[in-house]
DRENDO-1510 file (C-alpha; in Angstrom, 1 decimal, always signed):
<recs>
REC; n; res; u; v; w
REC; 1; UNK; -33.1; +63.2; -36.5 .
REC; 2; UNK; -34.7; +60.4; -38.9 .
REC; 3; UNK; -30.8; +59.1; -39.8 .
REC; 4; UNK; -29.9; +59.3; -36.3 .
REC; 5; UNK; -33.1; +57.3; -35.3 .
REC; 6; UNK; -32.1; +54.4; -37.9 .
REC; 7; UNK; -28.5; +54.5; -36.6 .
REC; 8; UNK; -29.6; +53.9; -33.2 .
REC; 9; UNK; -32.3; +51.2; -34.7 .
REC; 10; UNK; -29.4; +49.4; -36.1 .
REC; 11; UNK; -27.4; +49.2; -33.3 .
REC; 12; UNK; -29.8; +47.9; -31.3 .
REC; 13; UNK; -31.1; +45.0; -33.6 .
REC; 14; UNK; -27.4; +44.4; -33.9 .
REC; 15; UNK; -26.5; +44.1; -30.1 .
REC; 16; UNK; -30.4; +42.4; -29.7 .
REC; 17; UNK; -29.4; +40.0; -31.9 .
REC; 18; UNK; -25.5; +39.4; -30.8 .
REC; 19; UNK; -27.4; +39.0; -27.3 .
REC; 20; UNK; -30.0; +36.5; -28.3 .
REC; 21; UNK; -27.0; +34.6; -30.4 .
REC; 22; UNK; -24.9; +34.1; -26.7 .
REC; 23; UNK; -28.4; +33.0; -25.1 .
REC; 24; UNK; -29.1; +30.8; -27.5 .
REC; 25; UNK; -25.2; +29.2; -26.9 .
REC; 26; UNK; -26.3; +28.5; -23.2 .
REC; 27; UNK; -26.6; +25.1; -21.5 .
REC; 28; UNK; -28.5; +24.3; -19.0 .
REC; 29; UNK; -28.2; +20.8; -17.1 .
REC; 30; UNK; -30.4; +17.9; -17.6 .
REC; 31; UNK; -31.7; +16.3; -14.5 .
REC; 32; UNK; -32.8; +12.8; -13.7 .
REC; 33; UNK; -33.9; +10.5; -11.1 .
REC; 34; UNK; -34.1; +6.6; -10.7 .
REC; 35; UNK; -36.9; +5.1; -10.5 .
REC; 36; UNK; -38.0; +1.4; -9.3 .
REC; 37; UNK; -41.0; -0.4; -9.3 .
REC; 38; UNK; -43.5; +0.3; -6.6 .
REC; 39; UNK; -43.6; -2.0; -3.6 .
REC; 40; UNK; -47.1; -4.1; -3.1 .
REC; 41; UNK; -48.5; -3.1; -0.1 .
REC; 42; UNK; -47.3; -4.0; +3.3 .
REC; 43; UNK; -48.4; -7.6; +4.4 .
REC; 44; UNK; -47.1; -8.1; +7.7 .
REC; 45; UNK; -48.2; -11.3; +9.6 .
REC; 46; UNK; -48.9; -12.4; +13.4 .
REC; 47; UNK; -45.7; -12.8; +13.9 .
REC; 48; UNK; -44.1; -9.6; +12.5 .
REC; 49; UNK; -43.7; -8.0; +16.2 .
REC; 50; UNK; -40.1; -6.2; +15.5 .
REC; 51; UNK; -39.9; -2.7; +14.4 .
REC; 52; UNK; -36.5; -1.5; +12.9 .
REC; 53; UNK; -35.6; +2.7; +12.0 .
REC; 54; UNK; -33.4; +2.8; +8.3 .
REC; 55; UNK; -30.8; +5.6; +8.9 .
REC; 56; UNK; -29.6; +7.3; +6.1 .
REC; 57; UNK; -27.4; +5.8; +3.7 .
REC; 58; UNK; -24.0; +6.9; +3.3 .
REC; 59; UNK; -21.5; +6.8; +0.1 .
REC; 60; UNK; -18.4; +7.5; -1.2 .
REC; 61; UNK; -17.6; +11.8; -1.1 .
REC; 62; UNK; -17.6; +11.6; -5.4 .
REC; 63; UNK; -21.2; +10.4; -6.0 .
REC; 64; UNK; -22.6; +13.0; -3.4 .
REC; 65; UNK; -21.6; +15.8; -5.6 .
REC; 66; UNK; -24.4; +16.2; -7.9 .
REC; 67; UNK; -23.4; +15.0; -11.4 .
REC; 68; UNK; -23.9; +11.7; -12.8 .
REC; 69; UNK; -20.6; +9.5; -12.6 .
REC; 70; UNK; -18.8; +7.3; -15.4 .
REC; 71; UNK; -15.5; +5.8; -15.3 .
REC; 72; UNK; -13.2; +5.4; -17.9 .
REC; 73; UNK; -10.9; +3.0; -16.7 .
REC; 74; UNK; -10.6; +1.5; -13.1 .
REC; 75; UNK; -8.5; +4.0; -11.8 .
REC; 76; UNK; -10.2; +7.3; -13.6 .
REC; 77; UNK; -13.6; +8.8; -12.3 .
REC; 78; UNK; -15.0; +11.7; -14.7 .
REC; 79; UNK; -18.2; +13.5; -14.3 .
REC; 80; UNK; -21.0; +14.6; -16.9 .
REC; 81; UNK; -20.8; +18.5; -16.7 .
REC; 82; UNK; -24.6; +18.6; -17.5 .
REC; 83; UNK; -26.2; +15.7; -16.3 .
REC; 84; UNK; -26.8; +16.1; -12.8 .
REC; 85; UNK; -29.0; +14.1; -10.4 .
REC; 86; UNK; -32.2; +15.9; -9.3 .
REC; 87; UNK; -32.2; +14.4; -5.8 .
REC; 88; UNK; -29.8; +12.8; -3.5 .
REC; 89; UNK; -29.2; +8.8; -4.4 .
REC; 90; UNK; -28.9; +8.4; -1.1 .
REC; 91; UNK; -32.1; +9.6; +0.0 .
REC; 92; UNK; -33.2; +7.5; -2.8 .
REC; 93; UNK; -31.5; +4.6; -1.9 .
REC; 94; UNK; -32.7; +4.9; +1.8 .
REC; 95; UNK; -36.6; +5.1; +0.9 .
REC; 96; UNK; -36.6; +2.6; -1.8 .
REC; 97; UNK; -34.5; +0.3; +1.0 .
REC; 98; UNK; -37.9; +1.4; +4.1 .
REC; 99; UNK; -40.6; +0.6; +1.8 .
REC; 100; UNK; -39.2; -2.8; +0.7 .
REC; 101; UNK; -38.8; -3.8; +4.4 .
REC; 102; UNK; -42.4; -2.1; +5.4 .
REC; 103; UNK; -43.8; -4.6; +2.4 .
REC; 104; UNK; -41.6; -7.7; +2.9 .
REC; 105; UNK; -43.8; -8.6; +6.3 .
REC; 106; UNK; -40.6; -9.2; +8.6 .
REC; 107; UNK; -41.6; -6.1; +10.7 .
REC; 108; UNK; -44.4; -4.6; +12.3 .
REC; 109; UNK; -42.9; -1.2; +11.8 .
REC; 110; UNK; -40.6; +0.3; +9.5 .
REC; 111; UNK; -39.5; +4.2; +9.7 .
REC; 112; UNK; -36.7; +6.7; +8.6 .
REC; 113; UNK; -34.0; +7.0; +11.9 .
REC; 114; UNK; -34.1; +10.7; +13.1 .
REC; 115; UNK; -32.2; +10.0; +16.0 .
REC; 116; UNK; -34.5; +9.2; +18.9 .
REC; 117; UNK; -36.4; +6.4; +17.1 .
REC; 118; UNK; -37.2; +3.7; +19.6 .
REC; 119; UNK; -37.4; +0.5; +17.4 .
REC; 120; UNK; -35.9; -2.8; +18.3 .
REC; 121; UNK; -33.6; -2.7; +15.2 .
REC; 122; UNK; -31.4; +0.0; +13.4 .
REC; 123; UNK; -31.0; -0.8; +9.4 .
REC; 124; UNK; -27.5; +1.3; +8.0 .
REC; 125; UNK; -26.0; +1.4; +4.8 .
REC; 126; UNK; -23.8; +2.2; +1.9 .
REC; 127; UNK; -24.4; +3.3; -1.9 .
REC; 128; UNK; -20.9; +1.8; -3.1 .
REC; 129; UNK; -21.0; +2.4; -6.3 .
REC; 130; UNK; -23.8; +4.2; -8.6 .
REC; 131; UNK; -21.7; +4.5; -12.3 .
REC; 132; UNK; -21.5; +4.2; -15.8 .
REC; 133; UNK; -18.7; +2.1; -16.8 .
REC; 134; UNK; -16.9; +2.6; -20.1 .
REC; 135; UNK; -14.1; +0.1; -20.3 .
REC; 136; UNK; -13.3; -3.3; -20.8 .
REC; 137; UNK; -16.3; -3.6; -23.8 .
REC; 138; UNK; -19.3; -1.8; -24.2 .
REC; 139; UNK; -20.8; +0.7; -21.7 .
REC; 140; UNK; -22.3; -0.7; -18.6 .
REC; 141; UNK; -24.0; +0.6; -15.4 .
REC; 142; UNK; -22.8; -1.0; -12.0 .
REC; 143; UNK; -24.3; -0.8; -8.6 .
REC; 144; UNK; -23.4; -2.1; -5.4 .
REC; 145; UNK; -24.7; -1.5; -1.8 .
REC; 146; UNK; -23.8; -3.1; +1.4 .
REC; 147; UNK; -25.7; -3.1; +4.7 .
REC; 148; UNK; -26.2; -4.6; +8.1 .
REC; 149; UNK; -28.7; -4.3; +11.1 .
REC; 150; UNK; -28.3; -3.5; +14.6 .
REC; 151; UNK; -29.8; -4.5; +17.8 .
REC; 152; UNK; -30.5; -1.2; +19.3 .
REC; 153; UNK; -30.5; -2.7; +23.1 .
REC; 154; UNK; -27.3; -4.3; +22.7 .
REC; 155; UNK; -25.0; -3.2; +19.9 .
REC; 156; UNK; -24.5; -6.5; +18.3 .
REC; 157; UNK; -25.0; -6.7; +14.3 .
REC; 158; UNK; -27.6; -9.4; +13.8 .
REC; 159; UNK; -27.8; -9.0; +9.8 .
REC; 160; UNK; -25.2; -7.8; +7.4 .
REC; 161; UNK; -25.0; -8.6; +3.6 .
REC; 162; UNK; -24.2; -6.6; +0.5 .
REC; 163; UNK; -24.8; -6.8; -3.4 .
REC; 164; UNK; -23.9; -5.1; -7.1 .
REC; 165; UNK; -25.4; -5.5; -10.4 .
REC; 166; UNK; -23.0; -4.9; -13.4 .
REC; 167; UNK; -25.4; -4.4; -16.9 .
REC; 168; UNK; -24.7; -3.8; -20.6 .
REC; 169; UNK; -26.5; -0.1; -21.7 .
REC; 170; UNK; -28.3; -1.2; -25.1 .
REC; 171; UNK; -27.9; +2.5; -26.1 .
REC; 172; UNK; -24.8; +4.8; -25.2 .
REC; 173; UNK; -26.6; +7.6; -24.0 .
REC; 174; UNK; -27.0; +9.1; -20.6 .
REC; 175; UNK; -31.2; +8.2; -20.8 .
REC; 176; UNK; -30.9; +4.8; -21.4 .
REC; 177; UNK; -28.0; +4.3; -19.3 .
REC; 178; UNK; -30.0; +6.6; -15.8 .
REC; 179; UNK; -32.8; +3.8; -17.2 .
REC; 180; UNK; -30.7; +0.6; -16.9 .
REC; 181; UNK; -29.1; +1.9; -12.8 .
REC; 182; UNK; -32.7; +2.1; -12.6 .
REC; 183; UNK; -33.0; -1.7; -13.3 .
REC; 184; UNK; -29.9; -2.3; -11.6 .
REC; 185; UNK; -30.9; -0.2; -8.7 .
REC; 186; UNK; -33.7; -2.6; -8.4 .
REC; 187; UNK; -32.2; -5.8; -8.5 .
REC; 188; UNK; -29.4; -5.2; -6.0 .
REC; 189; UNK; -31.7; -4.3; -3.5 .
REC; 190; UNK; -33.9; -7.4; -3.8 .
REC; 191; UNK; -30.4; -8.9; -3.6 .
REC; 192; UNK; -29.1; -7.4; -0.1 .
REC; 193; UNK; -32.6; -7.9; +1.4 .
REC; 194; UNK; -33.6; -11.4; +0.3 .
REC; 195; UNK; -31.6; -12.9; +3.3 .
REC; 196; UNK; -33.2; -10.7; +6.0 .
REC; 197; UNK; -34.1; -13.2; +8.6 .
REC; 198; UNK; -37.2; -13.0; +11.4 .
REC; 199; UNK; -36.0; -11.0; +14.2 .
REC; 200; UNK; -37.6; -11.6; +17.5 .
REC; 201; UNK; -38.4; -8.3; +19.4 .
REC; 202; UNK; -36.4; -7.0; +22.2 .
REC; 203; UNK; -37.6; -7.9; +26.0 .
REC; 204; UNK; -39.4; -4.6; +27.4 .
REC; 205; UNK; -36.8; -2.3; +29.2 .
</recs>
């Protein structure tokens, strides 16, 4: 009875320890989010009587799929297996875009579209690009957005502008470069929205 205890002890160190050898091979994805610099707070004047709703931006199929993007030449899109997004860019994208309007004093108010928001204006856009790029020298990080603004009452686009920011990663790893979209992030969106004009508010229906 003793041997066939220590048999049965050494099989099951040996299968314990062949277990804990194939958990210890496992990977499990890193996640990340961007991040910008908080917006002051809102300082809308006398004059700021609009109100516009920001619908939810779209983007191309490929950078709604989770994993962080890079491309390898212009005509090759790969994906990092375990570095994955923790949150939609686009939602991203979308509230970074609200709060910059609600601070930047050109409206009185400034929400998310669900729908059946009754605002004067309606703010859409698009997440072109959100990549690493690793050709043509160096890595880099580029971002581009485009957008326009719609007067809800008649249809017609009163605003539309886009912008990208291409930037050298100092370090080629996927931290520093989730750190530089972050910085690029930031400065195409004071670029599409640094030529948003006054609107004057719609006559009362």
């Amino acid at each position: 009875m003793q041997r066939q205890g220590a048999t049965f002890l050494v099989i099951t160190l040996t299968i314990a320890t062949a277990f804990a050898g194939c958990v210890g091979k496992v990977k499990y994805p890193t996640y990340y989010t961007l991040h910008v610099p908080p917006v002051p707070d809102p300082s809308s004047g006398p004059e700021a009587r609009t109100s516009v709703a920001v619908r939810e931006f779209r983007s191309p199929g490929y950078l709604r799929q989770g994993p962080l993007v890079y491309r390898a030449s212009a005509e090759q899109i790969g994906f990092y297996e375990y570095h994955r997004w923790a949150t939609d860019p686009r939602d991203f994208v979308t509230r970074a875009i609200a709060d910059r309007l609600r601070a930047g004093g050109n409206f009185a108010e400034v929400k998310l579209y669900d729908g059946r928001s009754h605002t004067d204006y309606v703010f859409s856009g698009q997440l072109e690009k959100l990549e690493e790029v690793d050709y043509e020298g160096g890595v880099k990080v580029e971002v581009a957005l485009s957008a326009q603004m719609t007067d809800l009452r008649t249809g017609t686009t009163v605003w539309a502008n886009s912008a990208s920011d291409i930037e050298k990663v100092a370090q080629p790893n996927v931290p520093a470069v989730v750190s530089e979209m972050s910085h690029s992030m930031d400065r195409a969106i004071e670029k599409l929205l640094s030529s948003i004009p006054s609107l004057p508010p719609q006559p009362s229906r």
